[in-house]
C-alpha positions as a Markdown table, in Angstrom:
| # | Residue | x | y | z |
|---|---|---|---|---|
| 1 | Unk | -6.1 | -30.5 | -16.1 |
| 2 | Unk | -8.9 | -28.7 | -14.6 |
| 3 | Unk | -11.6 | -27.2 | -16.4 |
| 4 | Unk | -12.3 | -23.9 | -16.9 |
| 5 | Unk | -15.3 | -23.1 | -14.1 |
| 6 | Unk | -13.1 | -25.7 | -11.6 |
| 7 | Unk | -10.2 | -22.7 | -12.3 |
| 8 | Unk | -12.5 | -20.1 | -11.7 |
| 9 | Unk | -14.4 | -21.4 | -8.5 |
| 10 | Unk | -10.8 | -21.6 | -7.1 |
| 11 | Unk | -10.3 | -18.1 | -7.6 |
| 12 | Unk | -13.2 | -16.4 | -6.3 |
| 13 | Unk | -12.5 | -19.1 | -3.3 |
| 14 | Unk | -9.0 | -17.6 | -2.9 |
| 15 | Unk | -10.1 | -14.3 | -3.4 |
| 16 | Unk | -13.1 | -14.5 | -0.9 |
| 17 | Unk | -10.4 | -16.3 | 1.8 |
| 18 | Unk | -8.1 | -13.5 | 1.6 |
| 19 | Unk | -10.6 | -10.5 | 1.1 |
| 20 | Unk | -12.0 | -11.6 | 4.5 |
| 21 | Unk | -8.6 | -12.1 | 5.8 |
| 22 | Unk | -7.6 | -8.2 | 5.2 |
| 23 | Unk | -10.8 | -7.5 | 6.0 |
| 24 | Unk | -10.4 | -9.0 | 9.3 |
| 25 | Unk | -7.3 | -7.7 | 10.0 |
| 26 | Unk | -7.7 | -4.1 | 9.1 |
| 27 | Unk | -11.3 | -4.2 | 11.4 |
| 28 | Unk | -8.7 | -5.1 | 14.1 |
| 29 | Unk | -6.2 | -2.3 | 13.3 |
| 30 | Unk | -9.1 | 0.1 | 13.6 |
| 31 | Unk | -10.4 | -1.2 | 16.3 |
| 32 | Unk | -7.1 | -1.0 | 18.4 |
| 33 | Unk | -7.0 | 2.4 | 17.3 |
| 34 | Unk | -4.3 | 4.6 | 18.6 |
| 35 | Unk | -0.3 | 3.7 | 18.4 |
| 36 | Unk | -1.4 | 0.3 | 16.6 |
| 37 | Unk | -3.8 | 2.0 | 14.1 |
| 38 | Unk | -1.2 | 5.0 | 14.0 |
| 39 | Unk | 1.8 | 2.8 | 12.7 |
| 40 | Unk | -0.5 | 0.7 | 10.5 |
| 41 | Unk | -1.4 | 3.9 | 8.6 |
| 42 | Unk | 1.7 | 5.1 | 8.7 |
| 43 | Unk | 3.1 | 1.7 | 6.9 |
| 44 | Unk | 0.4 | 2.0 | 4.5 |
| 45 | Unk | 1.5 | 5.6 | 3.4 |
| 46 | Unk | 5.1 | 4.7 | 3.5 |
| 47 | Unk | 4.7 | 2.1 | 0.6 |
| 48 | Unk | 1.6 | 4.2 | -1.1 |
| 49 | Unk | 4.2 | 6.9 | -1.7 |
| 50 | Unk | 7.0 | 4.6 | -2.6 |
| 51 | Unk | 4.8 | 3.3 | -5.2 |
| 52 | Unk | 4.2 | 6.7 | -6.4 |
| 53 | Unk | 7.6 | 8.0 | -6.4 |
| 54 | Unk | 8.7 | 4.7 | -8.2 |
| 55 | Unk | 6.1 | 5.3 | -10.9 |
| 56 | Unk | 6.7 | 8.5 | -11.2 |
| 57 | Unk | 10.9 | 7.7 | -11.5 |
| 58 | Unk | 10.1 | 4.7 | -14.3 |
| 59 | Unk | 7.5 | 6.5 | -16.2 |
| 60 | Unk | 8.8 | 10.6 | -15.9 |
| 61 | Unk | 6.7 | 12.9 | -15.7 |
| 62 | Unk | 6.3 | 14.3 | -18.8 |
| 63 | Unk | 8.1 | 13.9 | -22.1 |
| 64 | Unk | 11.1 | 15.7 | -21.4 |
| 65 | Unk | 11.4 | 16.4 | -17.6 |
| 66 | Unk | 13.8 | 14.2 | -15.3 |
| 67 | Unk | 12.3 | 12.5 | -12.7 |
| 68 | Unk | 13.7 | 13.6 | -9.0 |
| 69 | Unk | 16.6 | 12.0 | -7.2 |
| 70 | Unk | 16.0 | 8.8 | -5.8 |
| 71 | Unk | 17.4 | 10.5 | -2.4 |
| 72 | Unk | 14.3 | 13.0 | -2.6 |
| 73 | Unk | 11.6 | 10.6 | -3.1 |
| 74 | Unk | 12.6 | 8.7 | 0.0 |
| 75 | Unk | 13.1 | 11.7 | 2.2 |
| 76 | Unk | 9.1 | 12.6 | 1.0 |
| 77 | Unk | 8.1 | 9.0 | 1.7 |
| 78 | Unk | 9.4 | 8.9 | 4.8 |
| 79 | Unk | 8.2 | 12.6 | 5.7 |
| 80 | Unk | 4.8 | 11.6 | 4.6 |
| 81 | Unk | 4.8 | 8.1 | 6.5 |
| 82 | Unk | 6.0 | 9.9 | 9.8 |
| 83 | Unk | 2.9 | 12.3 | 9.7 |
| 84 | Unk | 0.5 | 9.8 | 10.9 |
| 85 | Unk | 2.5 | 9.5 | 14.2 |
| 86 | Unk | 3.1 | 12.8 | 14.6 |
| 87 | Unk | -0.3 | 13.6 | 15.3 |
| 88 | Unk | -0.8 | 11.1 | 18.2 |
């Protein structure tokens, strides 16, 4: 069994490999900028607001209130992940 520091050197060593591996990669998106950095941004909302919606479905709003259909939170997410490209 490994020891307690061994565990946590191989974290931070995992962490640091994939931090520069995003890192990397989203330099590049920028970088390319136009159509590619468009639909990368526009992926990244897309799941950002399906996240939200989700959390906002699970948890409700407030005591009392129902969430939204599931139909209307998808239509928004998809509305919010197309503006990205219709700016280009």
């Amino acid at each position: 069994m490994p020891s307690k520091s061994q565990l946590q050197g191989s974290q931070l060593r995992n962490r640091v490999v994939f931090g520069l591996g995003i890192g990397i990669s989203v330099g590049g998106i920028v970088l390319a900028g136009g159509w590619v950095f468009a639909v990368a941004l526009a992926a990244a909302v897309f799941t950002g607001a399906r996240e939200y919606f989700e959390l906002v479905r699970s948890h409700g709003i407030t005591e009392g209130m129902t969430p939204p259909p599931r139909y209307v939170s998808r239509v928004c997410s998809v509305i919010c992940a197309l503006m990205p490209l219709f700016v280009m």
